[in-house]
C-alpha positions in Angstrom: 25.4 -73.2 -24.8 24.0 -69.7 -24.1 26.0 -67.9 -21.0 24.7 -64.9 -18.9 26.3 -61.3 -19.6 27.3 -61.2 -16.2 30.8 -63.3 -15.7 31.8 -61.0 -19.1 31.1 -57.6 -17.0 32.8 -58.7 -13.7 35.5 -60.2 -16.1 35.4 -56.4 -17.5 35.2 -55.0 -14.2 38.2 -57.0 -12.7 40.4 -56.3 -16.2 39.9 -52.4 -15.8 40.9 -52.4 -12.3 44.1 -54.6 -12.9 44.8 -51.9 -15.4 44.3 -49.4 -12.8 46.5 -50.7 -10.7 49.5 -51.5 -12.9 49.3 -47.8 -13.3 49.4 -47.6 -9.1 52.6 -50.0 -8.8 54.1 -48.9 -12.0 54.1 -45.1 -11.4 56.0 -42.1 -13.9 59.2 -42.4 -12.9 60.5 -39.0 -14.4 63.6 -37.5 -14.1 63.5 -34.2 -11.8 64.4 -30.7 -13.7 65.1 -27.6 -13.1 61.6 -25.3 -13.4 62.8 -23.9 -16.6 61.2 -23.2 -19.6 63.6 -24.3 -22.6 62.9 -23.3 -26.8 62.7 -26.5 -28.9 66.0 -24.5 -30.3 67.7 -25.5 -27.3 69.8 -29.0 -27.4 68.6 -29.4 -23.5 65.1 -29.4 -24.6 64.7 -32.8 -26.5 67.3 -34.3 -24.0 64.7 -33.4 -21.0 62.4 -34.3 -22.9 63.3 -37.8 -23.1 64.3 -38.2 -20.0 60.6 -37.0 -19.1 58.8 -38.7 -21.5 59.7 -42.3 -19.6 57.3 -44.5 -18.1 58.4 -48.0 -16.1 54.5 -49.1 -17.6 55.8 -49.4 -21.2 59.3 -51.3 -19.9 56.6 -53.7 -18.2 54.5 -54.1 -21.4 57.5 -54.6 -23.9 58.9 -57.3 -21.8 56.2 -59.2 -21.1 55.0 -59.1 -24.7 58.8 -60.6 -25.5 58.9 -63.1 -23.0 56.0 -65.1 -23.9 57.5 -67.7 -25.6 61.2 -69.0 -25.3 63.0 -67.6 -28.9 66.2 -69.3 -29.4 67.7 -68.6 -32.8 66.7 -70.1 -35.7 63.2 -70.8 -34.5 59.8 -69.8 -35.4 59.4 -68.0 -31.9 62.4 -66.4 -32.8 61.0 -65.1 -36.0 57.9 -63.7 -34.2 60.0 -61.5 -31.6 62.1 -60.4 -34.8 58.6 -59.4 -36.4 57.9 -57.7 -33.2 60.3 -55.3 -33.1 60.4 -54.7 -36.8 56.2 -53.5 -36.1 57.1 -51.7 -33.4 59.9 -49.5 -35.5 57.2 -49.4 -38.0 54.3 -48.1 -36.1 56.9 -45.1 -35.0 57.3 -44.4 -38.3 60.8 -44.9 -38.1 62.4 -45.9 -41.3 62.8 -49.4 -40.8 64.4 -52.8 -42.9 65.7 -56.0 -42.1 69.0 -57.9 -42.9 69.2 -62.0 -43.2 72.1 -64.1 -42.7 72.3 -67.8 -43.4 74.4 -69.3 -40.8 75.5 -72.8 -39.0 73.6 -73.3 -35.9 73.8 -76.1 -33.1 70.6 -77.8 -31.8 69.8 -80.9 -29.3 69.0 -83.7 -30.2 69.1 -86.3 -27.2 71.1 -86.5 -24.2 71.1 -89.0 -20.9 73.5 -89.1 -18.1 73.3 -91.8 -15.4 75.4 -92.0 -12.8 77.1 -95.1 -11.0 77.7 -94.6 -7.2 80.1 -96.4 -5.3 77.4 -98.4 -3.3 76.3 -99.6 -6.3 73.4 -97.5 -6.7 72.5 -96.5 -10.4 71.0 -93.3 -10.8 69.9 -91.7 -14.4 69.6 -87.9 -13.8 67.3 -85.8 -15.0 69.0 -82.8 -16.9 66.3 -80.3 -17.7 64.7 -77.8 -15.1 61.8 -79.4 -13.8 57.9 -78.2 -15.1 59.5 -76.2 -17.9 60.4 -79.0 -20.8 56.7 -78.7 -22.0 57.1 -75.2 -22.6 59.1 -74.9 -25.6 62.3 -74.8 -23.7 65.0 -75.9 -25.4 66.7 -78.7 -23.3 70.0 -77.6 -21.8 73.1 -78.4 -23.9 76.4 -76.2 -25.1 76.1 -75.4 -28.7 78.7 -77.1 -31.2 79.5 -79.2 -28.9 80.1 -82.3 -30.6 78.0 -85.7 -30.4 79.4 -88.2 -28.3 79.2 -90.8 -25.5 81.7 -91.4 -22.5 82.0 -93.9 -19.8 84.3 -92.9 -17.0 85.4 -91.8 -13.5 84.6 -88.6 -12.6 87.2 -85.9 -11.4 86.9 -82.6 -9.8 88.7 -79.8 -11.8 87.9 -76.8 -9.8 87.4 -73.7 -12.9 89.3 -76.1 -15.5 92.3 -73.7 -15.5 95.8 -74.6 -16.0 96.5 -73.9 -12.8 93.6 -76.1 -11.2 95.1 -79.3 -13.2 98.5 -78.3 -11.8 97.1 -78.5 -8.5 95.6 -81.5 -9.1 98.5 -83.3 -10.6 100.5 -82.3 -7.4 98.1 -84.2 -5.2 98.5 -87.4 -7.5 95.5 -87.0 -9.3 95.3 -88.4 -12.8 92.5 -86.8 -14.9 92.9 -88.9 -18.3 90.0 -90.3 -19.1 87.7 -89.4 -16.6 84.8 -87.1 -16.8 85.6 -84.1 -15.3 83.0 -81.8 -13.4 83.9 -77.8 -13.3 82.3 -74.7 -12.1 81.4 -72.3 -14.5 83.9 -68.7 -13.8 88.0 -67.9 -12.7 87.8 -66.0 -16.2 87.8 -69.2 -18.4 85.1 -69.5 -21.4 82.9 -72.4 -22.4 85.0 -73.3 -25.0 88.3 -72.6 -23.2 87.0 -75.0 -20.4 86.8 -77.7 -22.8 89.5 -77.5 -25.2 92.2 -77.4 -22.1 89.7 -80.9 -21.0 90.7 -82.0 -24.1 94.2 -81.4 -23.8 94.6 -83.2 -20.7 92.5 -86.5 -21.9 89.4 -85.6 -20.2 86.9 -87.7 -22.1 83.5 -85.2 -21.9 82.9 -82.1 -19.6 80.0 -81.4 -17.6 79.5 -77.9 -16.1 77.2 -76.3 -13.5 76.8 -72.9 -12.1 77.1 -72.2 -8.1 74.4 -70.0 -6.8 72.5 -69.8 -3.5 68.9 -70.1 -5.1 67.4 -71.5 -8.3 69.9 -74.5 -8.1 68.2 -76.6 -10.4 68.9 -74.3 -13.1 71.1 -74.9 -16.1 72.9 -72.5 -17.6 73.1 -73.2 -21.7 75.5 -71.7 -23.7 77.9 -72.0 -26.5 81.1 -73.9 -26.7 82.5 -72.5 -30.4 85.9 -70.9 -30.5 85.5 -67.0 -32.3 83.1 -65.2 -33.2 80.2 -65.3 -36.2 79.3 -67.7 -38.1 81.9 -70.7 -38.9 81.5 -71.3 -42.0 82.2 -67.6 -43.1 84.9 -66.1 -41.3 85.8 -62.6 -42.2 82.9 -62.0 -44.8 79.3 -62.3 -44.5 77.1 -65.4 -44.5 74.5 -63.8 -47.3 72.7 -65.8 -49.5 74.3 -67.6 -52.3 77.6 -66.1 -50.7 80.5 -68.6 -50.2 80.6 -70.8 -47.4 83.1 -73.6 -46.1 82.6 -77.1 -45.7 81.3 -78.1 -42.1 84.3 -80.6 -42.3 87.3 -78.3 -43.2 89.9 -77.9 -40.7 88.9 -74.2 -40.6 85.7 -74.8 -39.6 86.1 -78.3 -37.3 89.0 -76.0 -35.3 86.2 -73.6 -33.8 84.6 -76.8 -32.0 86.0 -78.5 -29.3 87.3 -82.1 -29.9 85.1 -83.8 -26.7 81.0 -83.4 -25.9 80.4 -80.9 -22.7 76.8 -80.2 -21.4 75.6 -78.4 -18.3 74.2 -79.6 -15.2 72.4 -77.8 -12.6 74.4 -76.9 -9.2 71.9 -79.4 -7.2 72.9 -82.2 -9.6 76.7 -81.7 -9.2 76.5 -81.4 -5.7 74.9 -85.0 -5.9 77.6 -86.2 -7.9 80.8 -84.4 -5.8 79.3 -85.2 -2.6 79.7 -88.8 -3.6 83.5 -88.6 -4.6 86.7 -89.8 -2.6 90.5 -89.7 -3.5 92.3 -86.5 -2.9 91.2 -83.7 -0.5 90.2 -80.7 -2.2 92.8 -78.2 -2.8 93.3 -75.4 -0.2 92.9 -72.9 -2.5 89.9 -73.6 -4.3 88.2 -73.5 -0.9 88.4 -69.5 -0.6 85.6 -69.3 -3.1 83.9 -72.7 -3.7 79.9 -73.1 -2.4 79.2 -76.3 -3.3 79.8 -78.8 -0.5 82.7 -81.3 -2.0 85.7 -82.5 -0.2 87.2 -84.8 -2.4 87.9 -84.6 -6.3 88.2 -88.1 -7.1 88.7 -89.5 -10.0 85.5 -92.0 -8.7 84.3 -94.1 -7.3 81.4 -92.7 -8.6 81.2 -93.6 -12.6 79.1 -91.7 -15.4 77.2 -92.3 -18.4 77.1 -89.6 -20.5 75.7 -89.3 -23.6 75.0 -86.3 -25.9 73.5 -86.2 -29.7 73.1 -82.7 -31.5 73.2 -81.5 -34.6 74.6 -78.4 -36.6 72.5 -76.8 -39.4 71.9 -74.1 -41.6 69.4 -71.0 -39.9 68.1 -68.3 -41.0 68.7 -64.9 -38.5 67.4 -61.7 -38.6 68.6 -58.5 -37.5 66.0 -55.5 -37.3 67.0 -52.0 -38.1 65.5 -48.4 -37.4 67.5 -45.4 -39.1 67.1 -42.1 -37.9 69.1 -40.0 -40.8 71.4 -36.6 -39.8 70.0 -33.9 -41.3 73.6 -32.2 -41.1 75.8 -35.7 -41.1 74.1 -38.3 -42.9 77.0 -40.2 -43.3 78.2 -40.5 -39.6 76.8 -42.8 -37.5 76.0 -43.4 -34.2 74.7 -47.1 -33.6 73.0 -48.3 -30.7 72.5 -51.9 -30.2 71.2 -54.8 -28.4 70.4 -58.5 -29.1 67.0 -60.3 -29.0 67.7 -64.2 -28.9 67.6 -66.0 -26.1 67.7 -69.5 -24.7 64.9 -69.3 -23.3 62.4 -66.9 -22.0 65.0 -64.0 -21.7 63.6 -61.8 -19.2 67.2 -60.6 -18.4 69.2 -61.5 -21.1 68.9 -60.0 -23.5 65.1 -58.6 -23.9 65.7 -56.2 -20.5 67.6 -54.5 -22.8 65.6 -55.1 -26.0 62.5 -53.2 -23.9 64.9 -50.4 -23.2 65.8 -50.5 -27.2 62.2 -50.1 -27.8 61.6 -47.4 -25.3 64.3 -45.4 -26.9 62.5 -45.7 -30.4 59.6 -45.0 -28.7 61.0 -41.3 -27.2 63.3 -40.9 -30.1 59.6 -40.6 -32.5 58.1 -38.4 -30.0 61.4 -35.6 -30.1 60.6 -36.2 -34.0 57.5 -35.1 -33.4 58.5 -31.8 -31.8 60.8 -31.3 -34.2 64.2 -32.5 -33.7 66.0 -34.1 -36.3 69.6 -35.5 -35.4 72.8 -33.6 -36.8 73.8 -37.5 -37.4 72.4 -40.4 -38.1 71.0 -43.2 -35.4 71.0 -46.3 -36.1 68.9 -48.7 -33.8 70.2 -52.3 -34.3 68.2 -55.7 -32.9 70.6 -58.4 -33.2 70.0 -62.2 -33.7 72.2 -65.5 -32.7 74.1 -63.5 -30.1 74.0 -66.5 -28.0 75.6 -68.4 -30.4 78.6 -66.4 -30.6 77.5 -62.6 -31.7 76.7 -64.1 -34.9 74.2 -61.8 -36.1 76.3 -58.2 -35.5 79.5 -60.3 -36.1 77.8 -60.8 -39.7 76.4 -57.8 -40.5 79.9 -56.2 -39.2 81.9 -58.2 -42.1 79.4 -57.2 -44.7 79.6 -52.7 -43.6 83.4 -52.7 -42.7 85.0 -50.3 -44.8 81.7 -47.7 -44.2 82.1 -48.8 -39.8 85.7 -47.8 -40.3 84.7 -44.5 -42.4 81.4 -43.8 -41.2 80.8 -45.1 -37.9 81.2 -42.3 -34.7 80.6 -44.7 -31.8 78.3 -48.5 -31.0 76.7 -48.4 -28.0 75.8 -51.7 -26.5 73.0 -52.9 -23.8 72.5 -56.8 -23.3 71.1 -57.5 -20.2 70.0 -54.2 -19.4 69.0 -55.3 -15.5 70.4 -58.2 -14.0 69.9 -56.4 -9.8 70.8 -53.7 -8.7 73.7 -51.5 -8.7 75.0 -49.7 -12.5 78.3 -51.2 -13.8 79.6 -49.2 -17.1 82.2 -50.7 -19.7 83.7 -48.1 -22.2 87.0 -47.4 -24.5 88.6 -44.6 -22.2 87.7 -41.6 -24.9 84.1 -41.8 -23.3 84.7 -41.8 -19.7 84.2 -38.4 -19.0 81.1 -38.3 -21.7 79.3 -41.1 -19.7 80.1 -39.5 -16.2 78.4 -36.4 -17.5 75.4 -38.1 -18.3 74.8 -40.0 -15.3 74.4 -36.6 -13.4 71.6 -36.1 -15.4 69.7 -39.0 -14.8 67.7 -40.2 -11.4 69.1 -43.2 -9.3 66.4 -45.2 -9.3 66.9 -47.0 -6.1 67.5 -43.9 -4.2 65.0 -41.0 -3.2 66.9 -37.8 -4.0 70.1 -39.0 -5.6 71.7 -39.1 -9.3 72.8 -42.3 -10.9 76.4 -40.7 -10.6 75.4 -40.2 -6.4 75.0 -43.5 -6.1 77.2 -45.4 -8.7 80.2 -43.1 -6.7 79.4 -43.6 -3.2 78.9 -47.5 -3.7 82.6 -48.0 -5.6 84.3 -45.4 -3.4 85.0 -43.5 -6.5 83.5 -44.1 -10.3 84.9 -47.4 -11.9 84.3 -47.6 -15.5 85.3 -51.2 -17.0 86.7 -52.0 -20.1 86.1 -54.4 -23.0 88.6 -56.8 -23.5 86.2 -59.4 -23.2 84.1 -61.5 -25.8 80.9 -61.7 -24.3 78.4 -59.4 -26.0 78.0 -57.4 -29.5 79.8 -54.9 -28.9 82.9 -57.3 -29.7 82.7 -56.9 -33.1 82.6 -53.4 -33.3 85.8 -52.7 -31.3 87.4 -55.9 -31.6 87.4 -56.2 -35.2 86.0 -53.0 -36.5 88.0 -50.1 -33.7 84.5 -48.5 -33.5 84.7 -46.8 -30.2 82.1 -48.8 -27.9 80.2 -48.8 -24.1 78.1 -51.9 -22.7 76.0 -50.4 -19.6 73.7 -52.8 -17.1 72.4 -52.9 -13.7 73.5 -55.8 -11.8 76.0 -58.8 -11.8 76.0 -62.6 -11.5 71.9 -63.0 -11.9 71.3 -66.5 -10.7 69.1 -67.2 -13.9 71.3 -66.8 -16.1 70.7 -68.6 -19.4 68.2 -71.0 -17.8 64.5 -71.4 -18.1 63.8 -69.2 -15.0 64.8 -66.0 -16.5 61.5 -65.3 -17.0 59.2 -62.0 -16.8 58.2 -63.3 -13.6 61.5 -63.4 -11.7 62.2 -59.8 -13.1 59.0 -58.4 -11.6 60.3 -60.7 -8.2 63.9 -60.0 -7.9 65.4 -58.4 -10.5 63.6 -54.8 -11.0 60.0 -54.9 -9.7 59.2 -51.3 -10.5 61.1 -51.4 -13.6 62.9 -48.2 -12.6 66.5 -49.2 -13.3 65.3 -50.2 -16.8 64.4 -46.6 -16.5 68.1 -45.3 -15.3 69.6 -47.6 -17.7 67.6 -46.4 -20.7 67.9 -42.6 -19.7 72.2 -43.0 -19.8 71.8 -44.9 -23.0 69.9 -42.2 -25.0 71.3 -39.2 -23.5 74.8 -41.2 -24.9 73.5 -41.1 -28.3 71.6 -37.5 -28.0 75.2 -36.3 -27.3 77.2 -38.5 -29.9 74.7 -37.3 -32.7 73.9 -33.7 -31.6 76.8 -32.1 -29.9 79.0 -30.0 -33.0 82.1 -31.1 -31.7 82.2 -35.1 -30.7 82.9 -35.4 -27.1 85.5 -37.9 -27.4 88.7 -36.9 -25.0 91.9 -39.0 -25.6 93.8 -37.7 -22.8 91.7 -40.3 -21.1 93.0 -43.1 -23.1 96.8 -41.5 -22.6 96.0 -42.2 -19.2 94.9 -45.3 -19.0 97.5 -46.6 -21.1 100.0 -45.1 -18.8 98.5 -47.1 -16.0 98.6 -50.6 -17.8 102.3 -49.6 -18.8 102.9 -49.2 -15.0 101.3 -52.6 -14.4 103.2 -54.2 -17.0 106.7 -52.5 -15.5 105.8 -53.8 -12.1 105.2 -57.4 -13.5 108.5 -58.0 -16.2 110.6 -56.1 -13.2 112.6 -54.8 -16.1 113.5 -58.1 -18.2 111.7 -56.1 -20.8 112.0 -52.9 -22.7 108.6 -50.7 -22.0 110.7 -47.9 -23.7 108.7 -48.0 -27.0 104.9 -47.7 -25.6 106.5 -45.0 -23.3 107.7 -42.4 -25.8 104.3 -43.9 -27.7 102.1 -42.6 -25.2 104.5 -39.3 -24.7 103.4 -38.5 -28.1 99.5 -39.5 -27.9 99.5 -36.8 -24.8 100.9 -34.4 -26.5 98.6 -34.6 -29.6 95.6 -35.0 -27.3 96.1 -32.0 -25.9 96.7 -30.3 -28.7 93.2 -31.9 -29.8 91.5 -30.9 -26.8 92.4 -26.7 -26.9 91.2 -27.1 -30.7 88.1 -28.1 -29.4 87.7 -25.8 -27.2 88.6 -22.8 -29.3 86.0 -24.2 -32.0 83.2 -24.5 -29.1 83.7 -20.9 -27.8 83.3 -19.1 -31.7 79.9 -18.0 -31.5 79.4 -17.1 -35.5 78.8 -20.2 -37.1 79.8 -19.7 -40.9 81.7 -22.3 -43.7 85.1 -22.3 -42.3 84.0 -23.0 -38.9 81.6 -26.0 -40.0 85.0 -27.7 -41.9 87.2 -27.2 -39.1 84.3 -29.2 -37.0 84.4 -31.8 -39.6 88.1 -31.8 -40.0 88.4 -31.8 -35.9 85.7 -34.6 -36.0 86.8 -37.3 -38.5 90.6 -36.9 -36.0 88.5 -37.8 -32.8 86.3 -40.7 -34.6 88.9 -42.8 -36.7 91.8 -42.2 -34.1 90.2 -45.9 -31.9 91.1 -47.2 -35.3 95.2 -46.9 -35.2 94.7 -49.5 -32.1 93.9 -52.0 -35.0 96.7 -54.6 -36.7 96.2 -55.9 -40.1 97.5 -59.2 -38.7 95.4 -59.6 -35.6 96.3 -61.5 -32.5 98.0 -64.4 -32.6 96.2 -67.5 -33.1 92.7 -65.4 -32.8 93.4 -63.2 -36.6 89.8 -62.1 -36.2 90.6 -59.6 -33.2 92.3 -56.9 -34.6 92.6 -54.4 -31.7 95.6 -54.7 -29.6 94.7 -52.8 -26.3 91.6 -54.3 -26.1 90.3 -58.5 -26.8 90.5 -61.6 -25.8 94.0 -63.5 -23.8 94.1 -66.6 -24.7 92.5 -68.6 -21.2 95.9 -67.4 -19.7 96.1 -67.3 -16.1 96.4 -63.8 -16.3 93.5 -61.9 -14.7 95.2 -58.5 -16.9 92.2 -57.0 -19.3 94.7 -55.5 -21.6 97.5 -55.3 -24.7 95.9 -59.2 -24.9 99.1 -59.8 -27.2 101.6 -59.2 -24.9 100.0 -60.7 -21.6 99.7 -63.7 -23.6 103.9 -63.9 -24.6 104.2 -63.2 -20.8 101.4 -66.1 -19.8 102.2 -68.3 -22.4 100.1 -71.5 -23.2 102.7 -73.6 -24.2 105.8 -73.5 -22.3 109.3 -71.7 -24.6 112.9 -70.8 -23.2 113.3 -67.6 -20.9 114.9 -66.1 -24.4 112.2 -66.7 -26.6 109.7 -65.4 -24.7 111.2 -62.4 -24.0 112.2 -62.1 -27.6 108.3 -62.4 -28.2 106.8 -60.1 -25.4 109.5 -57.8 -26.7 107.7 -58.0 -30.4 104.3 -57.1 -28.5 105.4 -54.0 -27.2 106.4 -52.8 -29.9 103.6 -53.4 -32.4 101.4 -51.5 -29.1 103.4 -48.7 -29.2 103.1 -48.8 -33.0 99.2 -48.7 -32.8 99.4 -46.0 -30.3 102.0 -43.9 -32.8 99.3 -44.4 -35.3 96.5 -43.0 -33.1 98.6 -39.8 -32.1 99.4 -39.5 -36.1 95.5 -39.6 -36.4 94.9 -36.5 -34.5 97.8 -34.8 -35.3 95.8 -35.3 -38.9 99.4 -34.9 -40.6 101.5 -37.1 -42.7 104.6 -37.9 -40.5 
């Protein structure tokens, strides 16, 4: 049927001035300089450039253009994103290739849960977010969690901690086989939640999130024990490459022994509300929003019922290489992962949009001329939600050239969760990162620096550290000692891993303007300008010294002298010393204006001190019971009660899971502190740069 012209032009017509005014809403958000004029010779020239060059318009178009279609791993949507970026990287010209992994993922199959109230009312309860489930969502479920039906009582358990099933069993309560309900948080992971369930005789674990809006969310997630994929642990899962059996002990030890799935906060509430038995314990109540007063176990009964299934995927992680033109061979990575649940607006593909802004400005100061003194490496990661599976991967495969090669990884997941800028760093980039965030605008302030505001709102600059497993930058430090930072704005975002993180709420809530994806992209590439530009790397380890001294302070105040701290003292005595010794090389080499031979291999010589010195922290023999994590200031405690984000080894011997004699365990918290202070010897040999 023919059709006038006319609906086309006023379709035209109303396009062009939607255009327009994204333009209005979405103005230049620049970063203010000083009115001088700089030579393309000058370092500060490409890094004002970049910070100029940003646009909160091409954040906008990047992340909508990603969140189109939910792209969990392993799927076709997945593959499309992947292809996405890999054009993008392509159309800059940027050199650009791709690395696949074949690995074991976790999918759902069916699950049902119908509850049983005491009334005799029989409810079945709908699990998924409601509109979304023809969308392409995946429905909500914890990966690797195993198959498996349970008919029980249900119980209260607070965060799932040891100390919340102490409380419990002081009041009388008897959790063993019940179904127990527990809020997601108190430091405890998916998979530490239910494997101390487990322990306990819990029969199957449901888990919701509290939050004040978007209650009927469900927050997915993954329930597996380590990192990477489980049927290759501690090599890579390439093709034709060897693999374990799905049903070796090696492999089944990663899962947890009973089914888990998550609920939304409005269906727990349902089910709480409903329970009797015990009062809840006083001091759960300092922090709990849900409205429960009794834990149970009943008289409400559930009928849970979960069927999955764990296959073989193929992932993809994108590449674009940037090579040195002085330092080919050193490497300065930044990173970022592009699966998500669902839609991820937030997490990760915030930070994927700042990824591709950076390529974006990186091709433009090509353009003007500037070539790196060493490489960049931009890295898109897959199956992060899965348990960093794709950088865990592609880590095993490029170890010995990470632990050669590799300057620093710099990591951004969810890039803008709200406001406010939270920083996590190893201590030798504290200063570096402070530096930078003078540089760059605060983006919800009018004439302020990120530094302004990130100061005035902590009373003082905190920078975090990363003891924890929860993004990609695990690998890198964890197993690897590559020196490592994880920036975002924001905390807690109540869409977290649930079909509303969507472009949508971002443009609502989360960053409307798209300025802090701005501020957070501006700290990230003037990070990697620095780390592959500056002669001498500015790493400074009398920032580490420090910080060790404080958790050696903590530690002192907490064993009340039961404990020898003698060794990590004289340790860190002697890491002082030769970072200071470090530091007035460094300066002497930065003030010698001729620039000959010599003075380029003492940079070298100074350099390769100040990059594989985060490497002494590693031990050949890993934590205990988690080998994987080599690194022993900084990984994961074993779900201790401990809320202490360091030397994971010893806090562990002083929190221990399992119950020894007072000699024992001081015998073993002993054996910690030494191999600490044996790490930090080894990092003070490093700069030293002489054999003992």
């Amino acid at each position: 049927m023919a059709t006038s012209s006319k609906p086309t032009c006023t379709l035209l017509l109303l396009l062009t001035l939607s255009i327009l005014a994204l333009f209005t809403i979405l103005p230049l958000h620049q970063h203010r300089h000083p009115a001088v004029s700089r030579s393309p010779q000058d370092p500060l020239f490409y890094q004002d450039t970049f910070l100029s060059s940003a646009t909160n318009y091409t954040f906008s178009t990047y992340l909508r253009h990603l969140t189109l279609h939910s792209h969990l791993a392993g799927t076709p949507p997945s593959l499309q994103t992947a292809l996405y970026v890999k054009t993008h990287f392509q159309n800059l010209n940027l050199a650009t290739h791709q690395n696949d992994y074949a690995v074991l993922l976790s999918y759902p199959m069916h699950s049902s849960l119908t509850a049983h109230f005491g009334n005799g009312t029989v409810v079945s309860l709908p699990l998924s977010e409601p509109g979304v489930t023809q969308n392409g969502v995946v429905r909500p479920y914890h990966a690797y969690s195993p198959s498996g039906s349970a008919y029980g009582e249900v119980v209260f358990v607070n965060y799932g901690k040891e100390e919340d099933y102490r409380a419990l069993r002081e009041q009388g309560v008897k959790v063993k086989g019940c179904i127990a309900i527990v809020r997601r948080g108190g430091g405890m992971s998916r998979n530490d939640v239910v494997v101390k369930a487990a322990e306990k005789g819990v029969a199957a674990v449901l888990m919701y999130t509290e939050g004040d809006s978007f209650r009927e969310g469900v927050e997915r997630g993954t329930v597996m024990g380590g990192l990477g994929d489980p049927l290759s642990p501690g090599w890579a899962g390439v093709e034709n490459g060897e693999r374990l059996g799905v049903e070796e002990d090696q492999v089944i030890q990663r899962f947890p022994k009973i089914p888990s799935m998550p609920i939304s906060a409005e269906r727990a509430e349902t089910i709480l509300s409903s329970l009797e038995g015990a009062r809840v314990p006083s001091q759960w109540l300092g922090t709990l929003k849900t409205k429960v007063q009794r834990v149970g176990p009943g008289p409400t009964m559930l009928n849970f019922t979960y069927q999955g299934e764990k296959k073989m995927a193929t992932i993809h992680n994108i590449f674009a290489v940037i090579r040195g033109s002085e330092e080919p061979d050193r490497f300065v990575l930044l990173g970022n992962h592009r699966d998500a649940w669902t839609y991820g607006a937030v997490d990760p593909n915030s930070g994927t949009a700042a990824l591709l802004d950076i390529a974006r400005r990186f091709a433009l100061l090509m353009r003007l001329g500037w070539n790196p003194r060493r490489t960049i490496i931009l890295c898109s990661w897959d199956a992060e939600e899965f348990g960093m599976v794709g950088s865990a991967e592609w880590v095993e495969q490029n170890l010995l050239n990470l632990g050669s090669k590799a300057v620093a990884y710099l990591n951004v997941d969810c890039a803008v969760q709200g406001p406010g800028f939270f920083a996590r760093a190893t201590p030798q980039l504290d200063n570096l990162l402070i530096d930078v965030t003078k540089k760059v605008r605060d983006p919800d302030s009018e004439d302020a620096t990120l530094h302004d505001k990130w100061r005035a709102t902590n009373n003082g600059i905190k920078i975090q550290r990363l003891s924890g497993v929860d993004s990609d930058f695990a690998p890198f430090l964890q197993h690897a000692g590559v020196p490592s930072t994880d920036m975002y704005y924001g905390r807690d975002f109540t869409v977290y891993h649930t079909a509303f993180d969507s472009y949508n709420w971002m443009t609502n809530f989360g960053d409307p303007l798209f300025q802090r994806h701005v501020a957070v992209t501006g700290v990230w590439g003037l990070l990697a300008l620095h780390l592959a530009d500056d002669p001498i790397l500015p790493f400074n380890y009398l920032c580490y010294a420090a910080e060790l001294q404080e958790y050696t302070n903590i530690l002192s105040n907490l064993l009340e002298g039961n404990v020898s701290l003698d060794p990590i003292i004289a340790a860190i005595q002697e890491l002082t010393a030769a970072a200071k010794k470090v530091e007035e090389e460094a300066k002497r080499l930065r003030e010698q204006e001729t620039v000959g031979e010599l003075l380029l291999l003492k940079r070298r010589i100074l350099n390769d001190k100040l990059m594989f010195a985060e490497k002494g922290f590693l031990d050949s023999e890993g934590l205990e019971g988690k080998e994987w994590f080599k690194h022993l200031v900084y990984g994961p405690h074993s779900g201790s009660e401990s809320k202490l984000a360091f030397f994971p080894g010893v806090v562990d011997h002083i929190f221990p899971s399992i119950r020894m004699n007072k000699i024992k365990q001081q015998a073993a918290i002993q054996h910690e502190i030494w191999r600490v202070a044996r790490a930090i010897q080894r990092v003070a040999y490093t700069l030293k740069g002489e054999l003992t």
